[in-house]
C-alpha positions in Angstrom: 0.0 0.0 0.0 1.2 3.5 -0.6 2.3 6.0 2.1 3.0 9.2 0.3 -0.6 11.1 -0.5 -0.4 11.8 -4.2 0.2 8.1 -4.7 -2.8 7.2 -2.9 -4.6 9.3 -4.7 -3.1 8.0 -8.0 -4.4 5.2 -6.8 -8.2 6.7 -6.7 -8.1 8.4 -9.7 -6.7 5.1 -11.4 -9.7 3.3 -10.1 -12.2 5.8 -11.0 -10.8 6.0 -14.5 -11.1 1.5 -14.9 -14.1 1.7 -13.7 -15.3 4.3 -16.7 -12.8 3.2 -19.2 -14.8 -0.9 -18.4 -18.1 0.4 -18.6 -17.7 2.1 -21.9 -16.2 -0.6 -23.6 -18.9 -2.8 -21.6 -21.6 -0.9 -23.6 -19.8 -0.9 -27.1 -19.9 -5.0 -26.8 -23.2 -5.1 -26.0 -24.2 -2.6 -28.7 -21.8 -5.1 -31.0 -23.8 -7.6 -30.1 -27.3 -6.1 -30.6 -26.0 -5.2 -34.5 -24.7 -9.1 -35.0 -28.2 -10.7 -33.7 -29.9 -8.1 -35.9 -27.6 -9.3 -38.6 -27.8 -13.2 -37.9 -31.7 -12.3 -37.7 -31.7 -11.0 -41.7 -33.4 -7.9 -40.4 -31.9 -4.5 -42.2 -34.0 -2.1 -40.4 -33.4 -3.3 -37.3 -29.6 -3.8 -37.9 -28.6 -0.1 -39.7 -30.7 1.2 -36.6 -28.3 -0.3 -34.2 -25.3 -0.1 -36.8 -26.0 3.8 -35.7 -26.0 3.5 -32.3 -22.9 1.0 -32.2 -21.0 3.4 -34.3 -21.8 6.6 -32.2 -20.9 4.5 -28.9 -17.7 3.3 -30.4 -17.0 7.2 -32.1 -17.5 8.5 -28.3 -15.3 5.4 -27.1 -12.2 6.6 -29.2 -12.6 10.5 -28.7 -12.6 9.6 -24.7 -9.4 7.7 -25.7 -10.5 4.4 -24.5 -10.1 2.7 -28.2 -7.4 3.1 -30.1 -9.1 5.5 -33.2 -7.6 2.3 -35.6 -9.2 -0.1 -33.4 -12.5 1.9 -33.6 -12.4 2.5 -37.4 -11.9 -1.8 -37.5 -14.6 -2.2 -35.2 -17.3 0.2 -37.7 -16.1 -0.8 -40.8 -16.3 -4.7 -40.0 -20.3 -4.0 -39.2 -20.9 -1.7 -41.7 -19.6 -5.4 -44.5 -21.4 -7.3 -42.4 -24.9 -5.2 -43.0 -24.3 -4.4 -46.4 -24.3 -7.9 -47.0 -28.2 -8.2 -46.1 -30.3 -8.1 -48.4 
């Protein structure tokens, strides 16, 4: 355990941060998820709807620097393919 004050409160502000930094990334899988059942589903309403939430989460994610803005782009462009495949 730390003695000196500012390292304790490194230690605050670190866990305050994890805590954000997991539930952001927390919602962008589950907003993943909700665009790949919509997908598996064949349903292209339903899936560009949620293909426009996922992307806005994941947009917010890498401005907040919590994704890496390469690892964000991947993440959009692999569920924009995967609903322009639909019918």
């Amino acid at each position: 355990m730390a003695n000196i004050k500012s390292a304790k409160k490194r230690i605050l502000v670190n866990q305050t941060k994890a805590m954000r930094n997991k539930m952001v990334k927390s919602a962008v899988k589950t907003a993943v998820k909700k665009v790949d059942a919509a997908v598996a589903a064949n349903d292209k309403e339903l899936a560009t709807a949620e293909l426009l939430t996922a992307t806005s989460i994941i947009d917010k994610a890498a401005s907040k620097g919590i994704y890496h803005k390469n690892t964000a782009s991947r993440k959009i462009s692999r569920m924009n393919i995967a609903v322009n495949k639909l019918a």
